[in-house]
C-alpha positions as CSV (number, residue, x, y, z in Angstrom):
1,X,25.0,1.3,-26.1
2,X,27.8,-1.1,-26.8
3,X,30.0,-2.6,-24.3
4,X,32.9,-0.5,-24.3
5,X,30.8,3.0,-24.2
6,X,29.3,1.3,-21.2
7,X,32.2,0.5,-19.1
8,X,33.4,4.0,-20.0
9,X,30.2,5.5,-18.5
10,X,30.4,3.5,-15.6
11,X,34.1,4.1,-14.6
12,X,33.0,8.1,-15.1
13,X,29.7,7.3,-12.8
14,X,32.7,5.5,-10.4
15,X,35.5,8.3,-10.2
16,X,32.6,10.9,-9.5
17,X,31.0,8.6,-6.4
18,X,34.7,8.9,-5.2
19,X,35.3,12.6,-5.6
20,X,31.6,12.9,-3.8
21,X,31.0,14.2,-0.2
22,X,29.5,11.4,2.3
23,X,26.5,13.5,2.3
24,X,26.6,14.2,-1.7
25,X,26.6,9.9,-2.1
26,X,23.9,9.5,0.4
27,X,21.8,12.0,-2.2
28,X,22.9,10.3,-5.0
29,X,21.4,6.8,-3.1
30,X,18.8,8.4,-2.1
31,X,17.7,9.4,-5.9
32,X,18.4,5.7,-7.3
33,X,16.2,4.6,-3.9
34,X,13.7,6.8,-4.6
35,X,13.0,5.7,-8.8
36,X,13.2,2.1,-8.2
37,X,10.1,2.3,-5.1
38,X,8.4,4.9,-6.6
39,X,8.0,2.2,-9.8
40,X,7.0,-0.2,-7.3
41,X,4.1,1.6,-5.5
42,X,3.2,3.2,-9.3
43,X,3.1,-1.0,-9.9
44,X,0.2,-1.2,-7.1
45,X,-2.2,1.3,-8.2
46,X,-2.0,1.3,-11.7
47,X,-4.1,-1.9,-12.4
48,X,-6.9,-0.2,-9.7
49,X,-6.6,3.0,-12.2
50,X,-6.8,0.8,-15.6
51,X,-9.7,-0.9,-14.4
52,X,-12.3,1.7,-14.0
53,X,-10.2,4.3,-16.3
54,X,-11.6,7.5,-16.5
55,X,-11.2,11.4,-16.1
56,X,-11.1,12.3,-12.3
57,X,-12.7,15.9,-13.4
58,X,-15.4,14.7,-15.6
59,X,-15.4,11.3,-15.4
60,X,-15.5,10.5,-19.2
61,X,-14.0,7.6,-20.5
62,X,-12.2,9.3,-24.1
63,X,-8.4,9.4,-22.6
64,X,-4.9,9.6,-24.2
65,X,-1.7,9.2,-23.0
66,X,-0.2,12.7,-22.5
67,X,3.7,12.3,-21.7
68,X,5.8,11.4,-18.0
69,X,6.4,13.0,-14.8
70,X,9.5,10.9,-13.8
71,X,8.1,7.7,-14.0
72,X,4.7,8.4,-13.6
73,X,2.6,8.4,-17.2
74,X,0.2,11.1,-17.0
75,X,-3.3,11.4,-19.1
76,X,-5.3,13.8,-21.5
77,X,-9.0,13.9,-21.0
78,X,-10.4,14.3,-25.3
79,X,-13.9,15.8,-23.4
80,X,-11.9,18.7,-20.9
81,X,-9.1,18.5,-22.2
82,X,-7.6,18.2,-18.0
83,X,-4.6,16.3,-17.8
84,X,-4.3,14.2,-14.8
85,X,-2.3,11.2,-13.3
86,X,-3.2,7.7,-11.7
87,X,-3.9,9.6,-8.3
88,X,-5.6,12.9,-9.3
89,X,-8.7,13.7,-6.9
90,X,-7.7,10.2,-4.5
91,X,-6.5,10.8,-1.1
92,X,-3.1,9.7,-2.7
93,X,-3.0,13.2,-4.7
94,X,-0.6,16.0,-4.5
95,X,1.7,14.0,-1.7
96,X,5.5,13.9,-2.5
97,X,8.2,11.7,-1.5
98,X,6.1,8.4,-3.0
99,X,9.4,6.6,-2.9
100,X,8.8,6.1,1.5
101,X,5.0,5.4,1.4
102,X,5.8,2.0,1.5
103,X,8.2,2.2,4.6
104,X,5.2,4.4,5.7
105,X,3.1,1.4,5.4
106,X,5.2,-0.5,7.2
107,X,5.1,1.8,10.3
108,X,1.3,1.6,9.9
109,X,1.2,-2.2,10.0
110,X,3.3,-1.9,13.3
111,X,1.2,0.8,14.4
112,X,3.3,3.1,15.5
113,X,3.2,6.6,17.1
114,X,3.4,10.0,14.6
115,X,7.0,10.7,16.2
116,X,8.4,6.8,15.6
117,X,7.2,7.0,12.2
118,X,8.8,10.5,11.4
119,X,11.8,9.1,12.8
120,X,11.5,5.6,10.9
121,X,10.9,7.7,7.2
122,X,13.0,10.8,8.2
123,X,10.2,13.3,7.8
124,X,8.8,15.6,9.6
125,X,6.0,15.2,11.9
126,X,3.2,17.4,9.9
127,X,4.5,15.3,7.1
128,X,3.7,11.8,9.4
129,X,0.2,13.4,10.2
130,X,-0.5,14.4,6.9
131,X,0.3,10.6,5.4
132,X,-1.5,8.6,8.2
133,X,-5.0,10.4,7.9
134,X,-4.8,10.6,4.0
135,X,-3.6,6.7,3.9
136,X,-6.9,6.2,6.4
137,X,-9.0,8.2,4.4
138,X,-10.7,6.0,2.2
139,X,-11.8,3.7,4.7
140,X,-13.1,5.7,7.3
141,X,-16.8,5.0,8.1
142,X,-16.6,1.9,5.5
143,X,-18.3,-0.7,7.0
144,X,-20.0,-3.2,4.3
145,X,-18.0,-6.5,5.4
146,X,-20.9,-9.3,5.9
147,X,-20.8,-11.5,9.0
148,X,-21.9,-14.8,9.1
149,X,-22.0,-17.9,11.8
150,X,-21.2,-17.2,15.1
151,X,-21.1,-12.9,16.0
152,X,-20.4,-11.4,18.8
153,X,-21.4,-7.6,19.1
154,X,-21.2,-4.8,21.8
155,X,-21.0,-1.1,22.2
156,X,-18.3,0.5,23.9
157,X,-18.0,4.7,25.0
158,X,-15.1,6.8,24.7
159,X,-14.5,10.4,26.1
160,X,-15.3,13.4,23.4
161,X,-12.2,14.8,22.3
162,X,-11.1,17.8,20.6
163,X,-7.2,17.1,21.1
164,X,-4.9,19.5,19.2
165,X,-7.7,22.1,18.4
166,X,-7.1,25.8,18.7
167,X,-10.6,26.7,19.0
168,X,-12.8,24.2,21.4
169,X,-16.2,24.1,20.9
170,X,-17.5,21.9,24.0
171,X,-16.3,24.3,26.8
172,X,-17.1,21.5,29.2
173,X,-15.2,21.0,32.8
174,X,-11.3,19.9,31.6
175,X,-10.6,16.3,32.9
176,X,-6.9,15.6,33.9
177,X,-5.5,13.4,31.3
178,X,-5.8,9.9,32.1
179,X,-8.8,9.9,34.4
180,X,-12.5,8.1,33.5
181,X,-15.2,10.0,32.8
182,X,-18.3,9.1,34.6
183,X,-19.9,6.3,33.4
184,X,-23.2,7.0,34.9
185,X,-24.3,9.2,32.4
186,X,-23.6,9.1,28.6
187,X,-22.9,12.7,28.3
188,X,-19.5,13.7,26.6
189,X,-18.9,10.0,25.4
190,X,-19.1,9.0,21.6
191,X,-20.7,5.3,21.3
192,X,-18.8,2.5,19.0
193,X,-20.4,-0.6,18.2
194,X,-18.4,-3.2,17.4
195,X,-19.2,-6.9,16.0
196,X,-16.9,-9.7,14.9
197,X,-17.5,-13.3,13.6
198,X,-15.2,-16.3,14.0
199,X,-14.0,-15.7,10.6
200,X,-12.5,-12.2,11.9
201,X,-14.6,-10.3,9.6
202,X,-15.4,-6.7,11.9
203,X,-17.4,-3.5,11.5
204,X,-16.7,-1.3,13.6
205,X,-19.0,2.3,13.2
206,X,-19.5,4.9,15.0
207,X,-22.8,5.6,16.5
208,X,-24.6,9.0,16.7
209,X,-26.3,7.5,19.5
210,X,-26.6,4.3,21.6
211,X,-30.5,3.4,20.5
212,X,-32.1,0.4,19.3
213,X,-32.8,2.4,15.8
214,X,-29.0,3.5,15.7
215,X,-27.7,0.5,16.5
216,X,-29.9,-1.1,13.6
217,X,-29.1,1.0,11.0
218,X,-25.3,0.2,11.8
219,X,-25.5,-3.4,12.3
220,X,-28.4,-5.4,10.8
221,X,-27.3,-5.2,7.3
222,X,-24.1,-6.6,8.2
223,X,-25.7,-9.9,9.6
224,X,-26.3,-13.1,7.4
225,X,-29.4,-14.2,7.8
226,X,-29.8,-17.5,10.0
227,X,-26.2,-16.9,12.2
228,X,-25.9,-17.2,15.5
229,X,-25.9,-13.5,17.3
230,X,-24.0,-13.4,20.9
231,X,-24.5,-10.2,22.8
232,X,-24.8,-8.8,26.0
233,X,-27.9,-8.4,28.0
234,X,-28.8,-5.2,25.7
235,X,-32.5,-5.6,24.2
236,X,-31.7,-3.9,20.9
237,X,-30.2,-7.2,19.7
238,X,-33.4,-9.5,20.9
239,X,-35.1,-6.8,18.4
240,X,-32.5,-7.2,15.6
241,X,-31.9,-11.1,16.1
242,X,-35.7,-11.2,15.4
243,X,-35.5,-9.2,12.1
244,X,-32.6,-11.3,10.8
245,X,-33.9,-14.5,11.8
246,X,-30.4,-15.3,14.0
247,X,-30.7,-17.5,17.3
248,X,-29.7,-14.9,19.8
249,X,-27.6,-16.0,22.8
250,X,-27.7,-13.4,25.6
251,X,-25.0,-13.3,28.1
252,X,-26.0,-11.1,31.4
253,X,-22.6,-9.9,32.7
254,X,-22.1,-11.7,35.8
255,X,-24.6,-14.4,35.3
256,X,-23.8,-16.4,32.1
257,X,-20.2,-15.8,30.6
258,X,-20.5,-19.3,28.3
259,X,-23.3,-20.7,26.6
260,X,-22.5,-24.6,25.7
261,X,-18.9,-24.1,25.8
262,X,-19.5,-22.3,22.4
263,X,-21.1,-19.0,22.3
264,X,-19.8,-15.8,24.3
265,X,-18.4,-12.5,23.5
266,X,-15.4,-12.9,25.2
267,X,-13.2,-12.0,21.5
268,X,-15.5,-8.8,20.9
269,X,-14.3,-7.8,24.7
270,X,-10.8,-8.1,23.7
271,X,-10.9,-6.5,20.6
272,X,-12.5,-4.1,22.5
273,X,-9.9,-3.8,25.0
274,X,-7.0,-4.1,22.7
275,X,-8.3,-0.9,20.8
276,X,-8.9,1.1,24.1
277,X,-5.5,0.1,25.5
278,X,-4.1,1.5,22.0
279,X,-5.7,4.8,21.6
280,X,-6.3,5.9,25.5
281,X,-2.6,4.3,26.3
282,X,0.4,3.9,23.2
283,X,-1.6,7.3,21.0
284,X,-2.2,8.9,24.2
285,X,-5.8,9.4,22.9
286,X,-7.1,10.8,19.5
287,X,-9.4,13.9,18.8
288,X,-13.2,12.6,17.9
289,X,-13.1,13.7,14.8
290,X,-10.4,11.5,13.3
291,X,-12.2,8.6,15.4
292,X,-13.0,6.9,12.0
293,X,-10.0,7.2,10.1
294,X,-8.4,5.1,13.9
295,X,-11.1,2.5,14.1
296,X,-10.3,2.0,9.9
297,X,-6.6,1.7,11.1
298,X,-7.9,-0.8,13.8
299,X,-9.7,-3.1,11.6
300,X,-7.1,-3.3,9.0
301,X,-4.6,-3.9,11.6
302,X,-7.4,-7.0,12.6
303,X,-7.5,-8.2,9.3
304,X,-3.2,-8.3,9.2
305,X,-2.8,-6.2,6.1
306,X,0.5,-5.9,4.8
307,X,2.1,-2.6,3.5
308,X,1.4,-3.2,-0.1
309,X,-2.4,-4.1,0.9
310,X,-2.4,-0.9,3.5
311,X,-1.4,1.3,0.0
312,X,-4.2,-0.5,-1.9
313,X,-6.5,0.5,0.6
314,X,-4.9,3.7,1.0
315,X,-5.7,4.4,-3.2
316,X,-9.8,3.5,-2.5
């Protein structure tokens, strides 16, 4: 297109922005807005697609290019003959308005409640729920990070929930919101171990129960061989610090709180604290069932992820 032509188009493009409603322009900006991120975030996952490129239906590896949807380049499978797209059969699939995940991301790394973030994106809040577990997906229940040197580990119990559920299945005594459950006796709490070195690598799983075998299975593989393992006065870690071949430093709650101005688990506690305060006070609790996808959200919220790093996660 020459320079003239150009102008011409452009003055046209002008004098109808003019003639436009305030509503009709905020469309119109809303169109250009929603291209130019929707490249961006299309940017992110595309490398993670190209490098183990195959068909999401039956994973063959004979693909063709097989036209656009917008800006999105779409694929041909030679073996099935499916067509597909970068996020066919990833949590990412079949969710629209691409061009906000980003601010989306955003109101993750702040962490804020389904109602800010509807408010923040201008969707509505089925919308927000939909995105946050889908964006959590991926990561729930991963917990392969290995930690080395100094870590600090302990279990911590939260109430069974089954928050927002039409149809309860633990018909147990209702509890008025807010008040503890009694800590006496482990029934109707889920156990969560969590461990963290001085490097702030975490793992956080969930535990079907809180035994030594249990807690072993979640935690042992995780440790480097030769660390140093600080934990409460709990004798499943004397068992696992043996395994692993880790000095173990027990601190006894009330007794020793330091070991040679070193060694405690004084940053596990707080982690452990921060994460309670967060669900039980700013999500005014979470049903047990999405417990994983939260304690994902936790972690990456530990490790500072930013929003471009919370979408790469988001992809798997």
């Amino acid at each position: 297109m020459n320079t003239k032509s150009f102008v011409g188009k452009l003055n046209q493009i002008t004098k109808a922005l003019f003639s436009m409603t305030p509503a009709q322009r905020d469309k119109v900006h809303q169109s250009i807005q929603a291209l130019d991120t929707e490249i961006i975030t299309d940017e992110l996952i595309q490398p993670l697609f190209d490098m183990s490129s195959q068909c999401p239906h039956c994973h063959a590896n004979h693909l063709k290019k097989w036209g656009k949807s917008g800006a999105i380049q779409r694929y041909r499978c030679k073996d099935c003959l499916k067509t597909f797209n970068n996020k066919t059969n990833t949590p990412l699939a079949k969710l629209r308005k691409s061009y906000l995940w980003e601010e989306y991301a955003r109101c993750m790394v702040l962490k804020l409640t389904l109602r800010e973030a509807a408010e923040v994106c201008n969707i509505n809040l089925r919308t927000a729920f939909l995105w946050r577990h889908r964006f959590l997906m991926a990561q729930a229940g991963k917990n392969d990070d290995k930690l080395s040197g100094i870590i600090e580990v302990d279990e911590f119990f939260l109430a069974y929930s089954e928050k927002g559920s039409n149809t309860l299945t633990n018909r147990a005594k209702p509890r008025k919101r807010g008040s503890n459950i009694d800590k006496r006796t482990k029934e109707g709490q889920v156990a969560v171990l969590l461990s963290i070195d001085r490097s702030n690598h975490m793992i956080n799983p969930r535990l079907s129960a809180d035994t030594t075998a249990e807690i072993a299975a979640n935690f042992a593989e995780n440790i480097t061989e030769n660390s140093v393992l600080c934990s409460d006065g709990s004798w499943s870690y004397v068992t696992i610090a043996k395994q692993k071949n880790c000095d173990h430093k027990r601190l006894i709650n009330g007794k020793v709180r330091v070991i040679d101005k070193v060694y405690h688990i004084q940053t596990v506690n707080g982690a452990i604290a921060n994460f309670k305060g967060w669900i039980n006070g700013k999500m005014k609790g979470v049903a047990t069932k999405y417990l994983p996808n939260y304690l994902a959200w936790f972690k990456k919220s530990n490790a500072k992820l930013d929003k471009q790093q919370i979408l790469v996660a988001a992809y798997g």
